[in-house]
N, C-alpha and C positions, 0 to 999 in steps of 0.2 A: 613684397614688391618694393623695387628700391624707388625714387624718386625718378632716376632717369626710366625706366621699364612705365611707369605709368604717364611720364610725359610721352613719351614715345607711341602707347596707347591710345590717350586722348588725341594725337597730332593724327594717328595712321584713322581713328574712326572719324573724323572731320574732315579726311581727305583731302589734309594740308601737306606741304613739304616744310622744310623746315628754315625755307627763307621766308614764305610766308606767314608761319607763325612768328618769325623773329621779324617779322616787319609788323606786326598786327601787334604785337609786346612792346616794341621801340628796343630792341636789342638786336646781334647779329644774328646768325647761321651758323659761325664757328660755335658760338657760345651755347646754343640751343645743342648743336652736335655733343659738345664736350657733356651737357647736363646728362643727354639721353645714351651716351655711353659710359658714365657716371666716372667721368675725369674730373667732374667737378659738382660740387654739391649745391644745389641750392639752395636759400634762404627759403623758412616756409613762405614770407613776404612774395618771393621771387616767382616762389613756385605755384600760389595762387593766381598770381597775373598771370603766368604762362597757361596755366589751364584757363581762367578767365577771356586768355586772347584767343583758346582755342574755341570757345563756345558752352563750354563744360563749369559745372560747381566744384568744386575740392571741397571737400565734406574730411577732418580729420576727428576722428576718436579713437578711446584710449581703453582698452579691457584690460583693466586691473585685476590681476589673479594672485588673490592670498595665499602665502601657503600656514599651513598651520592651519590650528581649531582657532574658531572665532572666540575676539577675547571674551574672560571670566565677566560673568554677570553680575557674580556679587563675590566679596572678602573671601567667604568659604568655601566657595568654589577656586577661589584663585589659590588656595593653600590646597584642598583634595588635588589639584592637579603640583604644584609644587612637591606634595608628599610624593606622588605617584612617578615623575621625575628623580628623584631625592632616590628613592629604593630601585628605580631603575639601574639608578647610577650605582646602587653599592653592589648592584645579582653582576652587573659585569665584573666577570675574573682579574684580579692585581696581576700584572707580568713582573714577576724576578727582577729585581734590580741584575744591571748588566757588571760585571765588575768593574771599577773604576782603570784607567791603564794605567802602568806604571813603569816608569820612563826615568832612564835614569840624570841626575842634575847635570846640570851643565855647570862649569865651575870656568871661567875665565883668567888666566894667570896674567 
């Protein structure tokens, strides 16, 4: 949900228009228009008031997703996975060196 899609939500469930949220903020109606059709971006700053003025909390969190195994617990562990990378890398196939081109000089007189 982009910033203006959830102003936009907070304003229509308040049963506000959007001069009265921009009068209840201390800003215009262009400005609110332009957030909620995302010509422009608002500051989180910004965009806490604007919902603030609508009557509503702005609650932001962040779900962090790892990729990978979670790190090595201890030395030994962090080398059985090292080894295990290490001979992954050697079972994949060498490709052929491509032959180098060969072009003939250029010689300037």
């Amino acid at each position: 949900m982009t910033p203006g899609e959830l102003l936009r939500d907070v304003r229509r469930r308040r049963g506000l228009t959007q001069a009265d949220l921009a009068r209840r903020a201390g800003t215009s109606q262009p400005v609110v228009s332009a957030y909620e059709h995302d010509r422009r971006d608002p500051s989180v700053g910004t965009l806490q008031r604007l919902v603030d003025a609508a009557g509503e909390q702005l609650q932001i969190s962040a779900d962090v997703a790892t990729s990978g195994p979670p790190p090595a617990r201890s030395l030994e562990e962090h080398g059985r996975r090292l080894v295990d990378v290490l001979l992954l890398a050697d079972a994949i196939p060498a490709r052929p060196r491509t032959r180098v081109l060969q072009a003939p000089r250029l010689v300037s007189v």
